[in-house]
N, C-alpha and C positions, 0 to 999 in steps of 0.2 A: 933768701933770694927769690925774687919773685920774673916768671918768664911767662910775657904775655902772647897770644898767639891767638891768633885771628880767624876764627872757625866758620866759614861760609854756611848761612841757614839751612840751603840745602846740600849738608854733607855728601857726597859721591866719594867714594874706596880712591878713585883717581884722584881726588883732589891733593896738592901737593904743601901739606902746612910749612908758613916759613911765619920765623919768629919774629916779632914787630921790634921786643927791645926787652931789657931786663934791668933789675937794677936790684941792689939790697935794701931791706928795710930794717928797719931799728929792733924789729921780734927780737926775743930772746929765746924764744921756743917755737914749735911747733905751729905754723899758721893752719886753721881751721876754716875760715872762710875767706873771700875777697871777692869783690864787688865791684863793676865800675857805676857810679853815679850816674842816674840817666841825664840824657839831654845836656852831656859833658862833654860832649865831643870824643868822648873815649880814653880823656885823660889824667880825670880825679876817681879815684879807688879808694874803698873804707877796707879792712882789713882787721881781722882777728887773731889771737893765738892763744898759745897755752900760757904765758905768760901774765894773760889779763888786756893786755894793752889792746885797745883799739885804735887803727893807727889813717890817717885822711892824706891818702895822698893825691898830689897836683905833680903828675909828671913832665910839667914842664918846668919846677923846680923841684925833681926827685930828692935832692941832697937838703933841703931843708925838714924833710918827712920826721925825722928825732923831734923836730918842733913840735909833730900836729900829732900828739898823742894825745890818746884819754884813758886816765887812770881811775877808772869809774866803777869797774867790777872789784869785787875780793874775789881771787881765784881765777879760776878760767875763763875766760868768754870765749863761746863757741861758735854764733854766728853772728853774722849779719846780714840785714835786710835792706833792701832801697824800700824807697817808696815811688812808686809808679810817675813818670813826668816833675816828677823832683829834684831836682841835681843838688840842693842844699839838707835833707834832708834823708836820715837814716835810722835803724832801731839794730839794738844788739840784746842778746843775752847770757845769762851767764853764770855760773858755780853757786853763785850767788841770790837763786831766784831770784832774780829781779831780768826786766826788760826795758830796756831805757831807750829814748826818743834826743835824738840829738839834731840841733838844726844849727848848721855849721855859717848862718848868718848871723849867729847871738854868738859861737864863738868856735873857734880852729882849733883848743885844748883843755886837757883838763888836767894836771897834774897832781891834783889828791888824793890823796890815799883815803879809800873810803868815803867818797865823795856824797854829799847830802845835798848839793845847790840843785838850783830849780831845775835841771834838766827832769823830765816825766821819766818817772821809775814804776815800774809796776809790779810787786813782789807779791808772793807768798808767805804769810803772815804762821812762822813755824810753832808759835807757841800756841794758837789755838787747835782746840778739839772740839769739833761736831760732833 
């Protein structure tokens, strides 16, 4: 379950937090980051856990979020990054050295296990020694 709440830039001890909305997501474990997509209006979130999953939501259809999964890491992915003035674009990383570039106008999910298709991966290559 994820609970959004809306933090005035300039924070004051008086200021009185009330929560925008909540809702669950499809994690299975333990959520490690969450994001809202710039220049979204404040309503598409990328989302990480311990499960692996990275997950794109559009909370003006919260209840289809199971859809917009990427199953792209082996293991944990731990965060996520926007990119600056981007709203279709994000990077994650993950158990798996590797970092990957996902632009969610080429596509909304990724359901493979071990995934190799074009998304930009950037790993750490374990078998060599310098």
């Amino acid at each position: 379950m994820i609970s959004l709440i809306k933090i005035p830039t300039a924070f004051l001890s008086t200021t009185v937090l009330k929560k925008l909305t909540d809702y669950k997501t499809s994690h299975r474990a333990n959520i490690f980051s969450a994001k809202f997509l710039p220049n979204s209006g404040d309503r598409n979130i990328v989302s990480c856990s311990g499960d692996g999953i990275i997950l794109f939501t559009d909370l003006t259809r919260a209840a289809d979020t199971h859809q917009n999964q990427f199953t792209c890491h082996t293991g944990t992915s731990y965060d996520v990054a926007t990119v600056a003035g981007e709203p279709h674009t994000f990077l994650s990383c993950g158990e798996d050295s590797t970092v990957r570039c996902f632009d969610l106008r080429r596509k909304e999910s990724c359901n493979k296990m071990d995934c190799t298709e074009a998304y930009t991966a950037l790993g750490q290559d374990k078998t060599r020694r310098d």
